[in-house]
KEVEX-102028 format. One record per residue: x, y, z of N, C-alpha, C, CB in turn. Coordinates in steps of 0.001 Angstrom, whole numbers, plus 500000, padded with zeros to 6 digits. Atoms other than C-alpha are relative to their C-alpha. Glycine has a CB too. Example, Ala and Ser with C-alpha at 12.3 -4.5 7.8 and 13.67 -1.06 7.14 Angstrom:
<pts>
500890498810500000512300495500507800500900501200500000499008500027501246;499180498810499940513670498940507140499230501090500730500414500462498585;
</pts>
This chain:
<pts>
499729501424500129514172501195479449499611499551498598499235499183501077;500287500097501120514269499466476466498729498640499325501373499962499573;501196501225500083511225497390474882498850500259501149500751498307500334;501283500158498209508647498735478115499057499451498788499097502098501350;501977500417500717505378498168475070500143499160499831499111500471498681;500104501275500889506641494949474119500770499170500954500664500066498357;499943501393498973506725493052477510498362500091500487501368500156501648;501023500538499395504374491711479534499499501156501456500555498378500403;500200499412498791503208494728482341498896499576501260499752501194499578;500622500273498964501832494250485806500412501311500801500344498598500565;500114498985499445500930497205487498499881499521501504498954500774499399;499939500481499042501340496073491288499315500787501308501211499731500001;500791499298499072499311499074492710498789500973499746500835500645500618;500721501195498924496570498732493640499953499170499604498819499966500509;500203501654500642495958495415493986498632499940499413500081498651501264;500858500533500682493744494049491709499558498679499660500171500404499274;500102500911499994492011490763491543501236498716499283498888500215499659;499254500645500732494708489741488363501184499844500752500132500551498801;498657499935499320497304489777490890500371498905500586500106500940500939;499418500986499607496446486412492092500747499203499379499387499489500400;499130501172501087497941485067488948501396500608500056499392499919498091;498693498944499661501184486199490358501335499609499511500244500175501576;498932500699500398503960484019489740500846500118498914499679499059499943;499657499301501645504379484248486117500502501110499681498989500214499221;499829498522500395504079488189486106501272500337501115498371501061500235;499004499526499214506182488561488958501406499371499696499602499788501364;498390500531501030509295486190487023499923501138498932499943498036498950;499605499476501266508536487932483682500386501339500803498783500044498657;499383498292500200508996491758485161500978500209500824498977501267500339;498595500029499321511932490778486948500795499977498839500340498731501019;499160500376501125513358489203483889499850501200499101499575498599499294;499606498696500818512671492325481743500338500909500778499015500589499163;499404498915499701513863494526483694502091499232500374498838500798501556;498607500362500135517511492019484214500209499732498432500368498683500945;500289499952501168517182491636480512500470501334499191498697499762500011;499765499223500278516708494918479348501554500805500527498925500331500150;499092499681499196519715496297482261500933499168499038499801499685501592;498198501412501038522279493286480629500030500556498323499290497155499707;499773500266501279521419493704476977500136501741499581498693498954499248;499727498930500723521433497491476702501159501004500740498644500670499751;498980499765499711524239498233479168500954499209500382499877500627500557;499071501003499380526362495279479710500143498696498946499363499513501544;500019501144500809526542492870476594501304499208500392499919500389498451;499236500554499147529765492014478237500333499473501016500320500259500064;500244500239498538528381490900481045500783499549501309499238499255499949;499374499970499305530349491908483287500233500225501563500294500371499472;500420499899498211528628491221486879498884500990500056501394500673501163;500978498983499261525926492796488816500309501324500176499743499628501262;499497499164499075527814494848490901500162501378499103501379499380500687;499739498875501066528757497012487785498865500392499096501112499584499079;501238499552500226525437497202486249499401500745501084499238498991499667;500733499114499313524031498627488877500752501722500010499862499268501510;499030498761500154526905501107488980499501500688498650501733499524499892;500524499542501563525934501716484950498409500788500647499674498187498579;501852499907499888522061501705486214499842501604500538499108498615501494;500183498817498994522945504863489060500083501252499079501221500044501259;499783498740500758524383506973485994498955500482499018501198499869499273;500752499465500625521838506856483926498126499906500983500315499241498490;500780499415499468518897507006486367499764500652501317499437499454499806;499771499202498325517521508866489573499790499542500687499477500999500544;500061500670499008518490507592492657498926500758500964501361499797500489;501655499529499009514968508082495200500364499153500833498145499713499394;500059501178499100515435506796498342499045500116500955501199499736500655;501319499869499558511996507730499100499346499077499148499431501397499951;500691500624500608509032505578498399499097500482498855499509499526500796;500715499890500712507237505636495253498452500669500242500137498957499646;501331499228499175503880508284496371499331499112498016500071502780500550;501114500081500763500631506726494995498587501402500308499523498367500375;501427499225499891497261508908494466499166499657501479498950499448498601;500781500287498932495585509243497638499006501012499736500680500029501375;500823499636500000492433510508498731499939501315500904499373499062500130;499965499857499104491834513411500798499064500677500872500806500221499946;501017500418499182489639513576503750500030501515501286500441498165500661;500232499661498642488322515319507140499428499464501088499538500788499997;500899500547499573486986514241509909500152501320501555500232498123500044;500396498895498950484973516416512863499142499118500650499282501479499491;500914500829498372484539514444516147499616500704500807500747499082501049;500608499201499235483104515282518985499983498610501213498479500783499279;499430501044499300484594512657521855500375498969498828498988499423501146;499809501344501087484484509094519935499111500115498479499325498441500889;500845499938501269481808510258517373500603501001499179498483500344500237;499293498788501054482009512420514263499348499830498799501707499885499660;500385500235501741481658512432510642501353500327499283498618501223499288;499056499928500452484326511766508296499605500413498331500710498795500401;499872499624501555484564513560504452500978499247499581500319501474499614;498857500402500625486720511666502008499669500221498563500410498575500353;499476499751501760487675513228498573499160499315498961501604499333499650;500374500696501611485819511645495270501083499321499258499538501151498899;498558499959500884488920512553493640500920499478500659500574501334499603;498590499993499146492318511417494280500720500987499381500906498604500011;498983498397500089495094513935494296500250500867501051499415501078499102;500274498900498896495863516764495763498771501003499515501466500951500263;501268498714500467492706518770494018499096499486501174499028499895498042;500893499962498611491119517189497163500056500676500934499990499126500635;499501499094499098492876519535499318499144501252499826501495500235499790;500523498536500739491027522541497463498512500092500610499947499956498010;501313499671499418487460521437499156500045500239501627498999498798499642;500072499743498261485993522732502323499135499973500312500352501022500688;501480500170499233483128522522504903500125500780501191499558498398500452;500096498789498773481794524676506915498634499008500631499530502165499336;501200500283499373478759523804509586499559501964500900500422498310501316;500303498721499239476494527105510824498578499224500680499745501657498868;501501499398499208473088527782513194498921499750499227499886501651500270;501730499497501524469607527865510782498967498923500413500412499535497523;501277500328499525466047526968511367500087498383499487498683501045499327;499823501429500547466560523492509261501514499737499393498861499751498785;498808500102500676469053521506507814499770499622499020500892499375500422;499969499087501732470442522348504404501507499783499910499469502155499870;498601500314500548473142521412502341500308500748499217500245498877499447;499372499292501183474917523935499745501336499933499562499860501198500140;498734500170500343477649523758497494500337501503499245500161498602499071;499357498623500865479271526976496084501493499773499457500109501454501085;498884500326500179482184525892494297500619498745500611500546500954500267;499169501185499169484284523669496408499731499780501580501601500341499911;500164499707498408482844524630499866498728499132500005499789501815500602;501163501012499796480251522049501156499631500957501460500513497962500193;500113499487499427478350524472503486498988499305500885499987500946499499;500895500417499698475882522958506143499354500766501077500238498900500146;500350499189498553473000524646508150499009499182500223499541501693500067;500582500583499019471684523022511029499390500427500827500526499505500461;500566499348499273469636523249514031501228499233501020498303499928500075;498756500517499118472830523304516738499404499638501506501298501299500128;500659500276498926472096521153519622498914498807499894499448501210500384;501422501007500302469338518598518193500524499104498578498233501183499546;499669500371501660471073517794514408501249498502500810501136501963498637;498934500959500401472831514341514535501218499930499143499486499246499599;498991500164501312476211513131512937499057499062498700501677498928500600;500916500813501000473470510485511125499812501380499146498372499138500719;500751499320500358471272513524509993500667500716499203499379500486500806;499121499540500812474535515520508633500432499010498736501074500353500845;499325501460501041476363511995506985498436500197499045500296497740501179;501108499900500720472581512107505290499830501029499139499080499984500711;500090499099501031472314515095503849500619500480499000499852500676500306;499148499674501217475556515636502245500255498751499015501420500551500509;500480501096501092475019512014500445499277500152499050499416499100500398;501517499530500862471779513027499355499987501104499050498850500503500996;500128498625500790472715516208497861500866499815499078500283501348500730;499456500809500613473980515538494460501643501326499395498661499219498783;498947498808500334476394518711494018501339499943501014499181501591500226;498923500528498968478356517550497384500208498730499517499587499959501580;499964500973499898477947514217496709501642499402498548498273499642499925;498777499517500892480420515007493741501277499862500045500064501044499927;498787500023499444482683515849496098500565499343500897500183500794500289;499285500655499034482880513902498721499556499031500671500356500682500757;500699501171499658481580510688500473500573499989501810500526498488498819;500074499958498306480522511062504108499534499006500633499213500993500565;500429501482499331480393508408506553500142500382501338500984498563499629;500057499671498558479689508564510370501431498966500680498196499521500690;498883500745498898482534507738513033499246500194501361501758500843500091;500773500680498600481369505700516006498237500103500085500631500957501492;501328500339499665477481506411516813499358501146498902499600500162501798;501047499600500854475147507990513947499277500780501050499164498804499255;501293499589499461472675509052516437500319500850501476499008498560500224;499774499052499062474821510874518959500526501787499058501342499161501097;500836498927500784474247514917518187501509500311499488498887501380500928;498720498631500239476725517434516339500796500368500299500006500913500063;498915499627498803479251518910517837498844501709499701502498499906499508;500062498491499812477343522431519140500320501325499845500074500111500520;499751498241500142479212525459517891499948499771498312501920500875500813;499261499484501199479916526522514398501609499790499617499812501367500100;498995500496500847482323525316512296500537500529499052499745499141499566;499416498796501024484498527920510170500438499051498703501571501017500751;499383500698500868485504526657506672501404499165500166500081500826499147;499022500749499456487900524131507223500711498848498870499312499329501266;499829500334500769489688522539504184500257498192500185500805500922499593;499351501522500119490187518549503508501797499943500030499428499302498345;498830499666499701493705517761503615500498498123499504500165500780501815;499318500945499632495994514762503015500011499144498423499330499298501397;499966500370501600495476514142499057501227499971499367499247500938499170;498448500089500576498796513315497190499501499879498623501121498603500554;500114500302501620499076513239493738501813499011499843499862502086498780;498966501169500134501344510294492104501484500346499751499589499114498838;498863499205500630505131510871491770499918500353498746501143499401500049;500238499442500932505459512323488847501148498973498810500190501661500344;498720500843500494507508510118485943499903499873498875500265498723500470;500656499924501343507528510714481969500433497840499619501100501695498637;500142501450499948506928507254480103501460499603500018499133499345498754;498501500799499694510367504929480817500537501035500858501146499640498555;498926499366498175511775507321483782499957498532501212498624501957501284;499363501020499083513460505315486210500621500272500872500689499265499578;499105499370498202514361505568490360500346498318499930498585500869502063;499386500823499397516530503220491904500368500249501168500797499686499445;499880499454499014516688503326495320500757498630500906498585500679500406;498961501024499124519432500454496383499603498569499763499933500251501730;500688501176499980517137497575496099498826499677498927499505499951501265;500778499742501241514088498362493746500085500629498925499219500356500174;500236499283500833513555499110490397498732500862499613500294499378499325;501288499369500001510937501640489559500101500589498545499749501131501265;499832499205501364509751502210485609498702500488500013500404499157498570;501662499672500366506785504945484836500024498961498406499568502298499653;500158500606500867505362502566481932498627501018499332499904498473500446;500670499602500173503739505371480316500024501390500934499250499113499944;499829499404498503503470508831482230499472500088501028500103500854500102;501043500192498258502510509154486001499894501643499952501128499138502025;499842499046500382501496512329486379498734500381500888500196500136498563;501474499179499495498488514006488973499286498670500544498898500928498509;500634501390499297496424510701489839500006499077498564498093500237500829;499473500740501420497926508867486235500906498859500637501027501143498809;499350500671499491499350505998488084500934498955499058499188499551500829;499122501084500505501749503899485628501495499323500764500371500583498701;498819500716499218504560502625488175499508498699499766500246500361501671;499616501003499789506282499700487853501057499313500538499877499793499366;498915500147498751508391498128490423500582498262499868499025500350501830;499311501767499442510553494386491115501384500530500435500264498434498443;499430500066499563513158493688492807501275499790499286499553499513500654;498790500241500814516951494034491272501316499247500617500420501330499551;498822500928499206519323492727493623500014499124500279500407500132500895;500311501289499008519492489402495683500487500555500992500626498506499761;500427499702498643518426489669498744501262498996501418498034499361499973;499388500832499036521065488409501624498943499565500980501150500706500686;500613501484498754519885485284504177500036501245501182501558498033500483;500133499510498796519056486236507388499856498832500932498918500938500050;499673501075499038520495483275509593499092499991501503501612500189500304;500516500446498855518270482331512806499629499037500577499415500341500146;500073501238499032518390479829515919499051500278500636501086499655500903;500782499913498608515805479595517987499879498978500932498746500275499814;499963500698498840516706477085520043500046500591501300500924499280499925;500415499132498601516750479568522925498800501063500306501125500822500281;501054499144500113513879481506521579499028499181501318499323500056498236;500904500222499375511307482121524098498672500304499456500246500480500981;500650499514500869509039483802521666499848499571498650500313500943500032;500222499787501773507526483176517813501312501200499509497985500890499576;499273499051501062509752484894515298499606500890499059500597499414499311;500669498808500776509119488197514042500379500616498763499996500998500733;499308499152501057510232489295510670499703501455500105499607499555498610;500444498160499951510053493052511048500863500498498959500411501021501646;499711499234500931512188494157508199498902500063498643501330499577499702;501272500231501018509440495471505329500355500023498783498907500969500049;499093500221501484511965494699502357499569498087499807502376500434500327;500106501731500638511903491251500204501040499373500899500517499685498064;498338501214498869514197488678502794499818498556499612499816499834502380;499746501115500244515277485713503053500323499130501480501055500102498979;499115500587498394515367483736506585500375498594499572498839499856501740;499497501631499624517241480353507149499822499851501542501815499647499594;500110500346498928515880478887509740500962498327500506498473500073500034;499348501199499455518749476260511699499535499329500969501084500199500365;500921500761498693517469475224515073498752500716500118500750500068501618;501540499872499046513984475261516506500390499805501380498704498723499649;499742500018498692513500475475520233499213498839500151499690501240500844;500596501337499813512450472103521923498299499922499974500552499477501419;501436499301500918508620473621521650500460500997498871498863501048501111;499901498739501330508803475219518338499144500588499889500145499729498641;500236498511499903508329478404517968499765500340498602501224500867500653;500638499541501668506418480095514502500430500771499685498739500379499624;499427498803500890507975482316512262498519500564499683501055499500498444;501136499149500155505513485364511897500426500714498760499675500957501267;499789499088500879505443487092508707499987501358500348499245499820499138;500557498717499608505867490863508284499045500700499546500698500715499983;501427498664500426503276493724507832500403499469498458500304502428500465;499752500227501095502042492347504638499589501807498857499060498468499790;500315498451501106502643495591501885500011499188498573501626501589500005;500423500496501469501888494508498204501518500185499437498617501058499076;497979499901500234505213493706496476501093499335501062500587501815500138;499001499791498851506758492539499295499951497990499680499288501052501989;499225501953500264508593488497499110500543499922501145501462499533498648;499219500638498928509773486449501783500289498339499732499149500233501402;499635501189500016511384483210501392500443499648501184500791499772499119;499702500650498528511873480941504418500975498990499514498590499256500906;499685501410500419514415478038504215499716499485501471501666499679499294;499904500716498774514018475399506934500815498800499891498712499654500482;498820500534500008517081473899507790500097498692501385501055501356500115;500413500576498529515975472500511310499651498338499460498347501001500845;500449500810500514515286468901511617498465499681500585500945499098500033;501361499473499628511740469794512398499177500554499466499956500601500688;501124498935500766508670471472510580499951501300500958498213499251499867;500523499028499767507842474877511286498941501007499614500631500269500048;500752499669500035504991476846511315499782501406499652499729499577500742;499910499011500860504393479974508860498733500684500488500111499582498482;501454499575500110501492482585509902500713501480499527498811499888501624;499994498605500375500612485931508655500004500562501196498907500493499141;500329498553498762500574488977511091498732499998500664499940501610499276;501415500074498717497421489648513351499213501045498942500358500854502196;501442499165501216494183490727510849500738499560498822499665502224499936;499705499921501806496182489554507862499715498464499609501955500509499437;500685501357500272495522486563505685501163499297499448498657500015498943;499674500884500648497611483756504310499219498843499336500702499702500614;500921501201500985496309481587501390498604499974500420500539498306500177;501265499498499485493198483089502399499756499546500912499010499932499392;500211500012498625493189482434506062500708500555501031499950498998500288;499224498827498681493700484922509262500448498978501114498652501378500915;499623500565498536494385481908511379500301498718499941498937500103501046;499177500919500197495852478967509810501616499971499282499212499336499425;498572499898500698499172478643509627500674499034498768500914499828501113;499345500836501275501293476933506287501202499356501111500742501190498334;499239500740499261503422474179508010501265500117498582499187498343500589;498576499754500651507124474097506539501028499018499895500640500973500649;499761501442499453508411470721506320501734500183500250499467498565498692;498511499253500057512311470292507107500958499665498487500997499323501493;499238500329501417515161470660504429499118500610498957500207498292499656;500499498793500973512510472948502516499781501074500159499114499934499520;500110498105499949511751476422501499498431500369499095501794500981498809;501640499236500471508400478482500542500616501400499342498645500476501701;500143498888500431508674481619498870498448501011499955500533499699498859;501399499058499501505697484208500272499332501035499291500257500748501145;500388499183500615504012486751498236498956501255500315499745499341499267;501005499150499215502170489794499196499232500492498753500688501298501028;500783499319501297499531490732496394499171500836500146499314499242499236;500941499248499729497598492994498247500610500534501032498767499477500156;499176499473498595498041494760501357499339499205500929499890501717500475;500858500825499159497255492216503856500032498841499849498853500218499964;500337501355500314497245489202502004501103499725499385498776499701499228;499113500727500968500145486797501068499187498873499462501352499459500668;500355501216500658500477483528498881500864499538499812499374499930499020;499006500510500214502734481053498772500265500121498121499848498590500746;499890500047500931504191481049495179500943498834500096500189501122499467;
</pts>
């Protein structure tokens, strides 16, 4: 793409506190990326429809999601309890450690390389007493950050535990600086390369989004947005009790505009555990003949913009 050092970037993952200043960043890296698209293949501007066509030839269509750096982890229950390992690192070099548990007069933590070895007394040793020791020990602790699942103080699991590797670490797609996926709807530029846990993706939305017409005058139920793309509902009738439009699973990046067309307010909430305008349980009223535009800046949390 042309000009990426000499705009304005917003990295959109993870979220980061600067994300509440959203508005702004989320116009400007729309506009450079319709900007750049018009002025370096289309000075003739000759429609969307054909830019994008231009856009497919010169980059790679992914119609998989953009993989961020994850962490990766184990966990060894024993009914509802356990102890869970999770990676230091992100990547997949998390995949490369392992843990073993054996038998032995005390417990003892060792690291030999990548293997987090532990000997216990089997039968009497807590998940607490384990989660403790490999914290404490600063050669594991390196590697991996242990935390108890469900009760601390119920015991071990009793046998021996063969080396058993972590698992579930990704490393970031891979993307030299300005590579570019298009996958129907998003744009995606590495700004800089991505590369192992080197995260430079940058993502907005290139198309317009078609309405999604709904009555609920016969609704017996709230309204569920379940598609997890940027939309657009028009809401026409309300039911004689009105009924709340529910946002969807909020994912970071993610837009929803409501219009309300009804001659009635309607009532805007987030999903169940999620927050709007920083609250899990007040809804944004929607007056009629207007529209909101929703913002997800985190995972979990919208904002009206």
């Amino acid at each position: 793409m042309a000009n990426m050092k000499d705009t304005h970037r917003m990295r959109i993952y993870p979220p980061t506190p600067e994300h509440v200043a959203i508005t702004k960043s989320v116009q400007e890296v729309e506009d450079m990326f319709t900007q750049d698209i018009r002025g370096t293949l289309y000075a003739d501007g000759v429609g969307i429809v054909s830019v994008v066509e231009k856009l497919n030839e010169r980059t790679v269509i992914n119609n998989d999601v953009i993989a961020h750096p994850t962490q990766a982890y184990l966990e060894i229950k024993e009914g509802e309890n356990g102890i869970r390992l999770d990676a230091v690192a992100y990547g997949s070099q998390g995949n490369d450690i392992k843990f073993s548990y054996s038998d032995g007069a005390a417990l003892e933590v060792s690291v030999k390389g990548e293997i987090i070895d532990v000997i216990a007394i089997l039968g009497t040793t807590t998940f607490g007493d384990v989660v403790t020791a490999i914290n404490t020990n600063e050669d594991a602790a390196e590697l991996v950050t242990a935390s108890v699942i469900g009760e601390g103080g119920a015991l071990m699991i009793p046998v021996p535990i063969p080396e058993t590797p972590l698992a579930g670490g990704v490393d970031v797609t891979s993307g030299e600086d300005g590579e570019a996926f298009f996958d129907g709807v998003n744009i995606y530029v590495s700004d800089g390369e991505s590369k192992g846990i080197v995260d430079n993706w940058l993502s907005a939305p290139l198309l317009p989004t078609l309405p999604t017409v709904i009555n609920l005058s016969d609704a017996e139920d709230d309204y569920v947005i379940e598609d997890g793309k940027n939309s657009i509902v028009v809401l026409t009738d309300n039911a004689a009790t009105a009924k709340d439009i529910i946002l969807p699973a909020a994912i970071v990046g993610l837009r929803v505009t409501i219009i309300n067309q009804d001659d009635a307010s309607v009532d805007i909430s987030a999903a169940s555990g999620e927050y709007l305008n920083g609250s899990d349980s007040t809804p944004v009223t929607l007056t009629t003949l207007n529209s909101a535009t929703f913002y997800c800046y985190a995972d979990g949390y919208w904002a009206i913009i």
